[in-house]
C-alpha positions, 0 to 999 in steps of 0.5 A: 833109503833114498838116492842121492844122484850128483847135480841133482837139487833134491833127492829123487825117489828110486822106484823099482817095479817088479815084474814076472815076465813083459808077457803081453798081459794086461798087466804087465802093460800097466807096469809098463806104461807106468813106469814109462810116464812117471817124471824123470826129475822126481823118480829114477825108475828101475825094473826087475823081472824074474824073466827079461822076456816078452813082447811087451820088453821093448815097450820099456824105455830104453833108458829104463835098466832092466835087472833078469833074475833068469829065473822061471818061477818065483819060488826059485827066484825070491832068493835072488829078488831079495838079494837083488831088492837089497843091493838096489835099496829103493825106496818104493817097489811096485808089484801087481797079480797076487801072486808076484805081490805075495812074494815081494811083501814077503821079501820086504817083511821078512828083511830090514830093508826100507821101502814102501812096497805098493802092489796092485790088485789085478782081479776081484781077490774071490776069482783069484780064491778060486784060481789059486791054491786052496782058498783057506790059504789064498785068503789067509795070505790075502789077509796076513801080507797085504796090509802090510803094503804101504798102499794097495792100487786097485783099478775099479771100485768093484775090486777095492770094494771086493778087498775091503770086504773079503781081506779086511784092507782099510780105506787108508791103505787103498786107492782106486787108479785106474788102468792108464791108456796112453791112446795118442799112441795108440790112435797114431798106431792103430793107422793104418786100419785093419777090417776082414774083407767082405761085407756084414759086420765085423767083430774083434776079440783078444785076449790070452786063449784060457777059459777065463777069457770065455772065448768058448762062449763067444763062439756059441754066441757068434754062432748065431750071427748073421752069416755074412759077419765075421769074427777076429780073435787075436791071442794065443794060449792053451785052449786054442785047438780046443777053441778051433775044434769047437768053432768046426763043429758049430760050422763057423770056420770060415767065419772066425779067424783065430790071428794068434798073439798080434803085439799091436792090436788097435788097428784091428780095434780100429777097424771092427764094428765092435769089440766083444768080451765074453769074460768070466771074470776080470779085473778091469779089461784092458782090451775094452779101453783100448777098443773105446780109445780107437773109438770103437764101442764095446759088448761085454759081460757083468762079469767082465770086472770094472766094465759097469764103471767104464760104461758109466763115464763113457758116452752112451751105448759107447759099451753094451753089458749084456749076460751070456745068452739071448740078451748078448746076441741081441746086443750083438744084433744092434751093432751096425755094419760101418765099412769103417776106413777112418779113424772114429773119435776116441771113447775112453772116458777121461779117468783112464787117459795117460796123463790123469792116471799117472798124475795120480800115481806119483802123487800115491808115491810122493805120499807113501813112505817106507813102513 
């Protein structure tokens, strides 16, 4: 069904995005952002979260209506985000993480209504096997609700490649769009810039405090630096004591600060002499393009998702892939100590800036029918 807005000459599609919480994961800002940028003379944008709360909620235009199902989980909300969905009508729905997508491509074949439901792959689909309930039934989700999406988005190569291969999703129903980085508000935010005092290099990571995230690895690793260098980590989760704890028993407390969850990091980007990933796995890292676009170069895993076809576009050494152990400290050994106090020239390859991505998003949306 389509909405018909008085004045308007044409018809604007009504797009609903679906979101779990506004938590600060990568993700969600990708919805955010998205929904942000689409033209507001060709789409009426509405959100649905199942939780209206987080930091990332004021982040979203405040023209934007935000719906709050008040529910914790999915399983106790799917009723109320059918009921919600029906009531609303859109045209499109646009979800991401596989667990979200699963629910409302449940919703959409289990009821009459019409619209296209497009949902975006977060991570490789073998990792979210792994993670998720036994893998038996993860796949036989995977392969059962996931071609019924008008469209499956995928941020890298790798991880369309990765569903084509493990779900059986055909080329014409997925699309690679990769993550979009609106850096000229990053850049404007990341001034003034922010670097530990003191000298030897300096060096950030972020990201949620969970063993994905490898953060235990990084402190092994770092551990073997150079005494005078320090390290960021902005994020908060589950493993932080966990993580404090290790970094006192390698003897490297005063070397390693731990800034808990920080809404803004690109000034932190901004000011480090490199920002790390030491990933198990990902799907395309968000913390990475944003540390290219305050022009700060980057060290991460092959583990760390789409990091090879980042590292492609971008400028040379702009990012370093190293595996875990000898080969990553000697990465780390080649960064140079830059007392940075201005801001570097953007490093973000042209693919994942604002404009080209969501360029690509609407004409996705322009294309996509109800089915």
């Amino acid at each position: 069904m389509e909405n018909t807005n008085k004045g308007d000459d044409f018809v604007k599609a009504r797009v609903v995005f679906v979101f779990s919480s506004f938590a600060g994961g990568g993700s969600e800002r990708v919805l955010v952002t998205l929904a942000n940028s689409l033209s507001k003379d060709k789409f009426e944008v509405i959100c649905i979260a199942l939780t209206a709360s987080g930091p990332i909620l004021d982040e979203l235009d405040s023209c934007i209506p935000v719906h709050d199902l008040g529910c914790a989980r999915l399983r106790s909300g799917i009723l109320f985000l059918l009921w919600k969905l029906r009531k609303l009508a859109p045209t499109h729905i646009v979800t991401t993480m596989a667990y979200m997508n699963f629910g409302v491509l449940l919703t959409r074949y289990c009821t009459s209504f019409e619209a296209a439901v497009i949902v975006r792959e977060a991570n490789e689909p073998e990792a979210t096997f792994a993670a998720g309930p036994p893998r038996p039934l993860m796949k036989w989700l995977y392969q059962w609700l996931y071609p019924r999406a008008a469209a499956v988005i995928c941020p890298s190569i790798k991880i369309e490649s990765s569903l084509r291969l493990n779900v059986g999703i055909s080329d014409m129903r997925s699309s690679v769009l990769h993550n979009p980085i609106d850096q000229d508000r990053l850049r404007r935010l990341a001034v003034p810039l922010r670097r530990h005092p003191g000298n030897g290099r300096r060096f950030v990571a972020a990201g949620r405090l969970v063993s994905q995230k490898g953060f235990d690895r990084l402190l092994n690793i770092f551990s073997d630096c150079d005494p005078l260098d320090h390290l960021t980590i902005l994020g908060d989760g589950p493993e932080h004591a966990v993580l404090a704890n290790l970094a006192a028993r390698l003897g490297i407390s005063s070397r390693v600060t731990f800034k808990g969850f920080v809404k803004r990091p690109w000034s932190w980007f901004a000011g480090a002499d490199a920002v790390l990933l030491t990933s198990r796995w990902e799907g395309m890292p968000n913390v990475a393009l944003e540390g290219l676009a305050c022009g700060t170069p980057v060290v991460a895993t092959p583990e760390s998702g789409g990091i090879s076809e980042v590292a492609a576009e971008a400028p040379r050494d702009a990012v370093m892939i190293a595996p875990i152990g000898d080969e990553y400290i000697l990465r780390l050994k080649d960064v140079k100590a830059s007392q940075v106090s201005d801001l570097r020239p953007s490093l973000l390859p042209a693919s994942f800036e604002l404009t080209q991505v969501v360029s690509g998003f609407e004409n996705l949306l322009l294309a996509t029918s109800a089915s």
